[in-house]
N, C-alpha and C positions, 0 to 999 in steps of 0.2 A: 198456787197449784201444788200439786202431791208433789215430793219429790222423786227424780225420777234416781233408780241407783247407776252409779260411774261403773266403768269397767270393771275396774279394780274390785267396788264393792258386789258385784255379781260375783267374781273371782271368787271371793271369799266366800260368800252363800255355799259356793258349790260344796267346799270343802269344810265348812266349821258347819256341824247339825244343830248347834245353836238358834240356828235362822227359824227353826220349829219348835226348841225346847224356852221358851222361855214365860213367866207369866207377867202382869203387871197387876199394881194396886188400884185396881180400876171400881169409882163409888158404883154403888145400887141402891135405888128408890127403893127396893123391898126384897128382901130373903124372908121366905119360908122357913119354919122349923123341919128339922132332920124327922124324916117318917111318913109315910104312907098310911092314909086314911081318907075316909069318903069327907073329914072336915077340909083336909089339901087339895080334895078333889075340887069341892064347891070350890073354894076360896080361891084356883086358878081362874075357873070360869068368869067369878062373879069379879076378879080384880081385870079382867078381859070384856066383860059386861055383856056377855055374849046371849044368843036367843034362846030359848029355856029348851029347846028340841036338845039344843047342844051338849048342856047340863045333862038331860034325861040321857042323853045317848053315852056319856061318863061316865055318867054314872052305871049305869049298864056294865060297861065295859068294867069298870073296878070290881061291881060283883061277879064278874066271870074272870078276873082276873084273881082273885082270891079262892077262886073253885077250883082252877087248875092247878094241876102241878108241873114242878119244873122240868123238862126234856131228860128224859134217862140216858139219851143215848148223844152221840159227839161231846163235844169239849165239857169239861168241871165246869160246872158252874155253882157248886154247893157251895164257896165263900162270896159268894152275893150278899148281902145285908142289906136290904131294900128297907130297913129302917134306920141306916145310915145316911141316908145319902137324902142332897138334898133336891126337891123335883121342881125348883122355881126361884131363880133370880134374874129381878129385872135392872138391868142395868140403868145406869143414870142417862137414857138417851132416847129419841123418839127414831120411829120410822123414818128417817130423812131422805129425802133427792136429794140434799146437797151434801157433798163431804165436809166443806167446811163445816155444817152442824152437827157432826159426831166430835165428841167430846175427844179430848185431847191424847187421852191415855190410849183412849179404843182407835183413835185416829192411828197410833204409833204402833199399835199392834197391827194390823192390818197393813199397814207401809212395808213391815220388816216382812210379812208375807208377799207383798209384791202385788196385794190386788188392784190397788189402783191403776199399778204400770200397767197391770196387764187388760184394765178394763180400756184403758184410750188405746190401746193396739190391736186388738183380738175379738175385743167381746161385744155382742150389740146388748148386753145388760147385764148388771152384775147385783146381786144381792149378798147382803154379810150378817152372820148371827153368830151373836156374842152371848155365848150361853144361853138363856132362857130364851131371849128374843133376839128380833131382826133390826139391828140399827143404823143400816142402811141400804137402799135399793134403788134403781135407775133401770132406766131403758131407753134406748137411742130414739126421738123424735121419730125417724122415717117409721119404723115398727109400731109405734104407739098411731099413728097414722094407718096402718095398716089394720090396725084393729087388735095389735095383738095385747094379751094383758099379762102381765108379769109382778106379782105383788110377795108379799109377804102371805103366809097363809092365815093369817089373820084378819091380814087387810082386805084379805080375796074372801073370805065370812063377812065382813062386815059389806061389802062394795059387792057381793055379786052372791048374796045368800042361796037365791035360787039354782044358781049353779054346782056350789060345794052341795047342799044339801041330795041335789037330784044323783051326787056319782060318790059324795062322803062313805065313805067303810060300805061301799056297793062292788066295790074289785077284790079288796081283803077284810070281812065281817069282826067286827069288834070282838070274839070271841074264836077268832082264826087260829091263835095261839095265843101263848102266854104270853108274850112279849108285845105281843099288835093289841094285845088289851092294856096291855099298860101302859103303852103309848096314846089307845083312843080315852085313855082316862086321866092321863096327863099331859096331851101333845102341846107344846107353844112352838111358834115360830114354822121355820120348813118356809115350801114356796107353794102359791098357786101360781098354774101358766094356762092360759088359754090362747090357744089359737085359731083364727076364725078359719071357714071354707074356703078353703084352695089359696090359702095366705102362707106363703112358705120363706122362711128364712135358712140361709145357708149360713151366718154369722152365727158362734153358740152364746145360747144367757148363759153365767156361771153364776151359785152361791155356791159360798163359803162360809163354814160351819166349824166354829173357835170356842172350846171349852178352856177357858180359863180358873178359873175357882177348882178347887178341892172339894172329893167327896158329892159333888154334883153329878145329875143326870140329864142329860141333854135329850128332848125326847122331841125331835122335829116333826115335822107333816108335811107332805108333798102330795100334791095332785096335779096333773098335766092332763089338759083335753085336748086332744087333737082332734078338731073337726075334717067333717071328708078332703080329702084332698090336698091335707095343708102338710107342712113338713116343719119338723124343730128340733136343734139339736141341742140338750141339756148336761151339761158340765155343773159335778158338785167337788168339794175338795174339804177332807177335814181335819185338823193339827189337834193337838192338846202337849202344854209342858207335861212333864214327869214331875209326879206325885208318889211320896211314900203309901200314900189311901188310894181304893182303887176308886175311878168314876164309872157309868155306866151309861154308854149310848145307847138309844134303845130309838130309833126310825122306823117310821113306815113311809112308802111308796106308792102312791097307785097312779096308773097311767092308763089313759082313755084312746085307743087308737082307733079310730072311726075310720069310714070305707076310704080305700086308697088313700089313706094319711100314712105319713112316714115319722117317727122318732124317734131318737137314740139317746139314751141317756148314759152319760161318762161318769163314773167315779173313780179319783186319786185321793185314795187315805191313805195317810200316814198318822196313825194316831199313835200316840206315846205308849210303854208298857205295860203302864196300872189303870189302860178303859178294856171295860169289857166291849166290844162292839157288836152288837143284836140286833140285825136286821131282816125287816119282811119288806120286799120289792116284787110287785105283782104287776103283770099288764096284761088288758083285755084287748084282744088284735080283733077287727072284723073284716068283711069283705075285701082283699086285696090290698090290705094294711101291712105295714112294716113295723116292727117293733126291735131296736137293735141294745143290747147292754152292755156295755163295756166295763169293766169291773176289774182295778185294781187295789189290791188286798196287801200296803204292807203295815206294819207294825200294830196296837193292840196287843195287849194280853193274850184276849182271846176274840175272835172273829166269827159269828156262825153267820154266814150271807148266803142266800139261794135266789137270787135275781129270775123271776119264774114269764112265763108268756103262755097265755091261755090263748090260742087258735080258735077264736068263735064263728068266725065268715071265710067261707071257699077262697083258696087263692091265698089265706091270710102265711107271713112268711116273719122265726123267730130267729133273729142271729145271737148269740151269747159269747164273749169273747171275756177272759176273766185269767188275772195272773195274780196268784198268793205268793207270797216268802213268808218262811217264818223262822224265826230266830231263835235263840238262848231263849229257853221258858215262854215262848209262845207257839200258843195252837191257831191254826189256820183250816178253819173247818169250811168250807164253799164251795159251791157249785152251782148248780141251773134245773129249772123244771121246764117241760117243756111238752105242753097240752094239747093234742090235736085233736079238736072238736067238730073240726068241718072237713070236706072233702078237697083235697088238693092243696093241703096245704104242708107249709115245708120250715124245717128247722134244720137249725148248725148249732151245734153244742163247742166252742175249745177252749181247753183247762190246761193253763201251763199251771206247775208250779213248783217251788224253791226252797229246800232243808238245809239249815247249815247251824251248828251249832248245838245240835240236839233237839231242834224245833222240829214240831210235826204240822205236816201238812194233808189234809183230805181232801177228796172231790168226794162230794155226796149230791148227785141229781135223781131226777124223774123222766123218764120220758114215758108218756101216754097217748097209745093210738087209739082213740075210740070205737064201737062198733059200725058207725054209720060213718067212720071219716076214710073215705075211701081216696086211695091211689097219692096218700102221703108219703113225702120220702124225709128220713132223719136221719144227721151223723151226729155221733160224737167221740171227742179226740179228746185223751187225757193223758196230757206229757209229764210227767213227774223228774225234776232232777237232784243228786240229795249227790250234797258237798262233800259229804264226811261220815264216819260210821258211826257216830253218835244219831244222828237225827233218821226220821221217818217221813214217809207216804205212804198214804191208804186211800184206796177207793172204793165209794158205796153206790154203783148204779144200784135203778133200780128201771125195769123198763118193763114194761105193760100193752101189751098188740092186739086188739081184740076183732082186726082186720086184716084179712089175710091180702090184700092189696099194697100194704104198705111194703115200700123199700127201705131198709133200716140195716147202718152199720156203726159198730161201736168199737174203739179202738184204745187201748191203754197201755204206756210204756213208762218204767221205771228206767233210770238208767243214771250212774254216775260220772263224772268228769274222769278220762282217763290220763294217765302219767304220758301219755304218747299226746295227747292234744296241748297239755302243759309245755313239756319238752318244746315241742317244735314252738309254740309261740317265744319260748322263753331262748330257742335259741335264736330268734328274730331279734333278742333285744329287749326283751319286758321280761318286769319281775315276774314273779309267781302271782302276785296280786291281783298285777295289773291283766295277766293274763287268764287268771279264773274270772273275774272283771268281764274281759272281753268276749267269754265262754257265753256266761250269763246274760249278758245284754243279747248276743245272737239267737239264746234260747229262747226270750219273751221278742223277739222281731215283730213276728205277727203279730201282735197286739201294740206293740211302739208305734206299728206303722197306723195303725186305724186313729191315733189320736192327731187331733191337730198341733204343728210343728212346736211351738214353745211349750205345749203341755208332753209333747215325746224326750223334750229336752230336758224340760225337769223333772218326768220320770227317771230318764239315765243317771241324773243327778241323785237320784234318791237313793236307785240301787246301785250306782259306788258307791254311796254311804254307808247304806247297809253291809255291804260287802266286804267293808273296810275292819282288817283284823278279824277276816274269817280263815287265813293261812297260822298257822305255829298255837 
C-alpha cells in the first residue's frame, strides 16, 4: 500500500515548499527533438496510432497555428521559443489501474504530492500525467457501475471514438486562438469523462498534471460530457520544480453541459516560476444546465486563463469563482467570459485577486447579452488587494447588452491592507506575518469555502507559503 504521511511529515509539507519544487531522473521510452514542425506533428499521432480524422485535424490546426500571431495585448509573451521546447516525452510507464505498476521513480513523485492519500479519502477517481502522458488512472467500482467513464484522453479516442469525435474542438475550434491550435496540434494526455443521464455523483474525480523535465511543454486535453440530468464534480491540480529554462503549459478545456446536468470544474495550480501557463476553458450550458469554474491561480511566470460559459438553452445558469496571486516577476492575467444566448438565463462572475512583491495581477472578462436572450440577470465582482507599493492591478471588462431586459451589475474595488487592520491583529499577539497571513486568507474566503475541505486546506497551505517573506 502507498504510504500514508505521519503527522509530523504533513507538519513539514506545510512549511518546507519543497513538497512542490522538486524533480526526479525519471526513464522515457521516447523524447522528441526540440522544435515545432508538421514532421512532430505526425510523429505524436502516428507514435499514439491514432485514426487518420485525428492526424487531418492536427494537422489543420498546426497550419493555423503558424498563420496566427501572438496576442498584443496582456502578459509578454515575446521570449516564448517554441523551437526550444520540447512537445513530447513519454515516460517509461503504461496507462495503469494499479499503482503498483507505475514505475518507481513516478510512484515517489506522486506520494511526495499526496495523491494517493488523497485518492483513498476523498476522491471517487483519480488520474495522474507525467509530462507527455497519463500514467495512471482509476475509478471507484460503484461509478464504473453506474456507467460512468473516466479515462485518459487517449484512452477515451481510442475506447469511445464516436463520442470524442461527435464534441472534439466543436466548444473551442482548432483555430480559436493561438494557443488551442497548438494544443489541437500537439495535445497528449488530459482527461475524457463521461457521464450518462441522470447518473450523478457528489464524490469529485481528480487528475493531476506533473511537468517534470526541462524545457518541455505539457499540452493536455480534456473533454467532459454531461448528459441530461447527470451531475459531476471535476478537480485538476498542477506542480512543476523550478527550472533556469522556461516550460510551457499550453491546455485546452471543453465541457458538454446537456439539459439539467450540473458540473463544476476545480482548478489548484501552483506551477513553479519558469511555466508559462496558457489556457483555453470553454463550456456549452443548455436547457436548465449548470456550469460552475472554480479557478485558482498561483504561481507561473505568466498565467493568461479566462474560464468562459456559453449560455445555449433557457434557464441555463454560469457561476465563475476565480482567485489569482501574483508575485516577484509574475503576471496573473485571468478572468471569465460569460455568454447569454438564451432567454433567462443567469451568470455570477467573482475575481479575487493578490499583488505582493511587485507582481501584477489583471481581471480581463466578457460578459455578452444577446439580442433574443431576453430577462437575463449578470454580476460581476472584482476584488483586487495589493500588498505593497511596488505591485499592481488592472481591470479589463468588457460587457456587451443587446437586450434591453437584462439585469446587469458590475462591481470593482482596489484596496490595500491598512496599518489599523495590522495594528489591532498584531496587538492580539501575531506577528506582522502572521497577521497579513490572516488578512489574506479572509480575502479569498469565498472561494476557500466552495472547495472541498482538504483541498481548502491545502489551498491555505499554499498561500502562507506564498506569503511567507512578503513583510521587510
Amino acid at each position: 500500500m502507498p504510504k500514508t504521511l505521519t503527522k509530523q511529515e504533513k507538519a513539514a509539507a506545510i512549511t518546507d515548499y519543497s513538497k512542490y519544487d522538486f524533480s526526479v531522473d525519471a526513464a522515457y521510452d521516447l523524447i522528441l527533438e526540440k522544435g515545432l514542425s508538421e514532421k512532430t506533428v505526425a510523429a505524436i499521432s502516428k507514435i499514439k496510432n491514432e485514426p487518420k480524422w485525428m492526424l487531418d485535424l492536427r494537422l489543420k490546426a498546426f497550419k493555423a497555428f503558424k498563420k496566427m500571431a501572438m496576442p498584443k495585448w496582456g502578459a509578454d509573451l515575446s521570449k516564448i521559443n517554441f523551437d526550444d521546447i520540447i512537445y513530447y516525452m513519454k515516460p517509461k510507464a503504461t496507462d495503469s489501474k494499479s499503482w503498483d505498476d507505475v514505475p518507481e521513480e513516478i510512484k515517489n513523485t506522486f506520494e511526495r504530492l499526496g495523491i494517493p492519500e488523497a485518492e483513498r479519502e476523498f476522491l471517487a477517481g483519480v488520474g495522474a500525467q507525467f509530462d507527455s502522458e497519463v500514467v495512471y488512472h482509476n475509478l471507484r467500482k460503484e461509478l464504473e457501475e453506474k456507467g460512468i467513464i473516466f479515462l485518459s484522453m487517449d484512452e477515451g479516442l481510442k475506447q469511445f471514438p464516436e463520442i470524442v469525435k461527435k464534441y472534439f474542438t466543436k466548444i473551442i475550434p482548432h483555430n480559436d486562438n493561438k494557443f488551442a491550435a497548438l494544443n489541437t496540434a500537439v495535445w497528449s494526455g488530459g482527461s475524457f469523462v463521461y457521464v450518462p443521464k441522470n447518473v450523478q455523483s457528489d464524490i469529485p474525480l481528480q487528475a493531476y498534471f506533473r511537468i517534470n523535465a526541462e524545457r518541455i511543454g505539457q499540452f493536455e486535453r480534456t473533454l467532459i460530457v454531461a448528459e441530461p440530468g447527470s451531475k459531476i464534480h471535476y478537480i485538476e491540480g498542477c506542480t512543476a520544480p523550478v527550472y533556469t529554462a522556461d516550460s510551457l503549459h499550453s491546455a485546452v478545456v471543453e465541457v458538454v453541459a446537456l439539459p439539467n446536468s450540473k458540473v463544476r470544474y476545480t482548478t489548484i495550480q501552483n506551477w513553479s516560476s519558469n511555466v508559462y501557463n496558457l489556457v483555453t476553458k470553454r463550456a456549452f450550458a443548455y436547457e436548465n444546465a449548470t456550469v460552475e469554474w472554480v479557478d485558482g491561480n498561483l504561481g507561473s511566470k505568466v498565467t493568461m486563463k479566462y474560464p468562459a460559459v456559453y449560455m445555449l438553452g433557457q434557464g441555463a445558469k454560469a457561476e465563475i469563482l476565480s482567485i489569482a496571486l501574483a508575485g516577484k516577476g509574475q503576471s496573473q492575467d485571468a478572468g471569465a467570459k460569460a455568454v447569454h444566448l438564451a432567454p433567462n438565463t443567469t451568470s455570477n462572475i467573482t475575481s479575487k485577486s493578490i499583488s505582493k512583491e511587485g507582481g501584477r495581477s489583471s481581471y480581463r472578462g466578457i460578459l455578452q447579452i444577446a439580442k433574443n436572450a431576453k430577462n437575463c440577470k449578470a454580476n460581476v465582482v472584482c476584488d483586487a488587494l495589493l500588498i505593497d507599493d511596488k505591485s499592481r492591478s488592472d481591470t479589463y471588462p468588457t460587457i456587451k447588452v443587446d437586450n434591453p431586459t437584462a439585469s446587469l451589475t458590475h462591481e470593482a474595488t482596489v484596496g490595500k491592507i491598512g496599518e489599523d487592520q495590522l495594528f489591532y491583529l498584531m496587538s492580539r499577539g501575531l506577528t506582522e506575518s502572521q497577521a497579513l497571513t490572516l488578512i489574506v486568507l479572509g480575502f479569498i474566503q469565498p472561494f476557500v469555502k466552495s472547495l472541498p475541505m482538504e483541498y481548502a486546506a491545502e489551498l491555505n497551505r499554499l498561500i502562507e507559503l506564498e506569503m511567507e517573506g512578503s513583510i521587510g
